[in-house]
C-alpha positions as CSV (number, residue, x, y, z in Angstrom):
1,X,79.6,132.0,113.8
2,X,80.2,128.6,113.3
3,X,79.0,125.3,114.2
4,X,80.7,122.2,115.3
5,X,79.2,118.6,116.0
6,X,80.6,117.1,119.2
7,X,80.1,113.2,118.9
8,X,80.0,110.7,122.0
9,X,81.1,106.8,121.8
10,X,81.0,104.6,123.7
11,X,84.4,103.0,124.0
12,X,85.5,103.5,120.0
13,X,85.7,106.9,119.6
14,X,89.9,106.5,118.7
15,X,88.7,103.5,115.9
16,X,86.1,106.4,114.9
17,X,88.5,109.4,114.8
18,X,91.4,107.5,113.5
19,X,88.8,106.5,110.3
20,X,87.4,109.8,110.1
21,X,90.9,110.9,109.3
22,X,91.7,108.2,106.2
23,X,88.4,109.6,104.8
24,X,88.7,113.0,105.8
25,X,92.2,113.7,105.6
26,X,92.9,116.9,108.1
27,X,94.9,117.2,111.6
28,X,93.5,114.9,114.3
29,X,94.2,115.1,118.1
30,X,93.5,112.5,120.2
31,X,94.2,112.9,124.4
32,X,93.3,110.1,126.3
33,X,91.6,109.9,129.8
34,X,95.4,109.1,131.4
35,X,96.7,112.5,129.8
36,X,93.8,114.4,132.0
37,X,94.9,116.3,134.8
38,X,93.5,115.4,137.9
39,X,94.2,114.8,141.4
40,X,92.3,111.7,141.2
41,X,93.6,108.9,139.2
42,X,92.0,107.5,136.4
43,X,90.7,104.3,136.6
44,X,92.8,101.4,134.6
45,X,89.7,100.9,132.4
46,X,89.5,104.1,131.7
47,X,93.0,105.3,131.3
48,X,92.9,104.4,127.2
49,X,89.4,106.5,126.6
50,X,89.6,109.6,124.8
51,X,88.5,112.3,126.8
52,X,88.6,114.5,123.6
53,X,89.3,113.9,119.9
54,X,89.7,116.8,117.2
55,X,89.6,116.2,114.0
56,X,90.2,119.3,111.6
57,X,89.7,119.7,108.4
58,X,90.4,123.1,106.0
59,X,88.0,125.2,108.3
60,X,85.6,122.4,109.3
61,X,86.3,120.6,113.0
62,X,84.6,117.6,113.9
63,X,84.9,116.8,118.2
64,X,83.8,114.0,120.5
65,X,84.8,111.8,123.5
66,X,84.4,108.6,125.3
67,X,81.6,108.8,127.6
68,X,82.5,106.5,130.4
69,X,79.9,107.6,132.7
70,X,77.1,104.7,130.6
71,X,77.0,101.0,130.8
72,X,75.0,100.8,127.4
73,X,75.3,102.6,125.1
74,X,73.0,102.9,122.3
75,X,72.8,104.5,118.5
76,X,72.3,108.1,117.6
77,X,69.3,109.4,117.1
78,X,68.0,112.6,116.5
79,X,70.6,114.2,114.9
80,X,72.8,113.2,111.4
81,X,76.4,114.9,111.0
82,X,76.1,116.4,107.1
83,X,78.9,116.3,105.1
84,X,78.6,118.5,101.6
85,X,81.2,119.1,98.8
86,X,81.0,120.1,95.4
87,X,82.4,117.0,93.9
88,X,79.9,114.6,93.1
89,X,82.5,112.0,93.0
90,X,84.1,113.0,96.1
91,X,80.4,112.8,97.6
92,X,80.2,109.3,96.5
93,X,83.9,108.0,98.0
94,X,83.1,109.6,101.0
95,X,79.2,108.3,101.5
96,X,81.1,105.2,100.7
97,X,83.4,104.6,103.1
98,X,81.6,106.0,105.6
99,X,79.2,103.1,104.9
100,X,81.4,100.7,104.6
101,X,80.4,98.0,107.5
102,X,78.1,100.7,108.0
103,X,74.3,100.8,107.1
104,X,73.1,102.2,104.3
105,X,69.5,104.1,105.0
106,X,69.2,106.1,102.2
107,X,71.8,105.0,98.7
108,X,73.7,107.5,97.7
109,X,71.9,109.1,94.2
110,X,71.2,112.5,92.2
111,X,67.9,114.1,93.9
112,X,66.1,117.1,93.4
113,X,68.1,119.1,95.5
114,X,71.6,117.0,95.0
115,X,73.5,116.0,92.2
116,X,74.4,113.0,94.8
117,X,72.7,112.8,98.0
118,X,73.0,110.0,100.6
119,X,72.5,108.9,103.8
120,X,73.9,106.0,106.2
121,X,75.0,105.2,110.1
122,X,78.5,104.1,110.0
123,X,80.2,101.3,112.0
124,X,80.4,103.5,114.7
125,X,76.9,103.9,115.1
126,X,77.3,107.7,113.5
127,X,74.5,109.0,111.4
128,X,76.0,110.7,108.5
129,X,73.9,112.6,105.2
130,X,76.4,113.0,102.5
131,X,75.8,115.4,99.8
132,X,77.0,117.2,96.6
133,X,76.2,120.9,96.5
134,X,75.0,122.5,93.5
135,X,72.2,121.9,90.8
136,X,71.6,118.4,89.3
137,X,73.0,118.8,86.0
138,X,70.1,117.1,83.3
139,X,70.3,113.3,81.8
């Protein structure tokens, strides 16, 4: 069994999928609302929305899409996407960029759990917790 996040946006989620990627690396698929089959057409405002964005990485597969159905929308809440790696420099470049023009709610340091762990909402408006797996090695 596996789990995978499915992100909504309001309007960014390409600007959001196409960063994901320069951080992530991985395969991303983009198809926007124009691309959709339908007998109605999509309206001109809408034709550029991604109706579904894929981003995968090794095993791992982040998803989302536009949701043009809202007028405002608003921040995340009740939910943070966790990223973990064994590399506690790896942690740190991704908590990083993910931060950068981001806010940072929770600095990126060793823990009692986490060699590295951090926590911040990116530009997007994404919660992310960032972590490095493993024992905190002493000093």
């Amino acid at each position: 069994m596996a789990f995978h996040p499915y992100l909504y946006f309001g309007g960014n989620c390409r600007d959001a999928f196409t960063r994901y990627q320069e951080i992530f690396g991985g395969e991303l698929t983009l198809l926007p609302m124009k691309d959709m089959p339908s007998d109605q057409p999509v309206p001109a405002d809408q034709a550029e929305l991604i109706m579904h964005a894929a981003l995968k990485v090794e095993n791992d597969l982040l998803m989302a899409s536009d949701d043009p159905t809202t007028d405002s929308f608003g921040p995340v809440q009740g939910m943070q996407v966790n990223y973990a790696v064994t590399d506690v420099d790896e942690a740190k470049r991704v908590f990083e960029a993910l931060a950068d023009g981001g806010d940072v709610t929770l600095p990126i340091a060793e823990t009692f759990w986490s060699p590295a762990f951090g926590m911040c909402v990116d530009r997007f408006g994404t919660p992310w917790m960032v972590s490095a797996e493993g024992p905190t090695e002493p000093g």
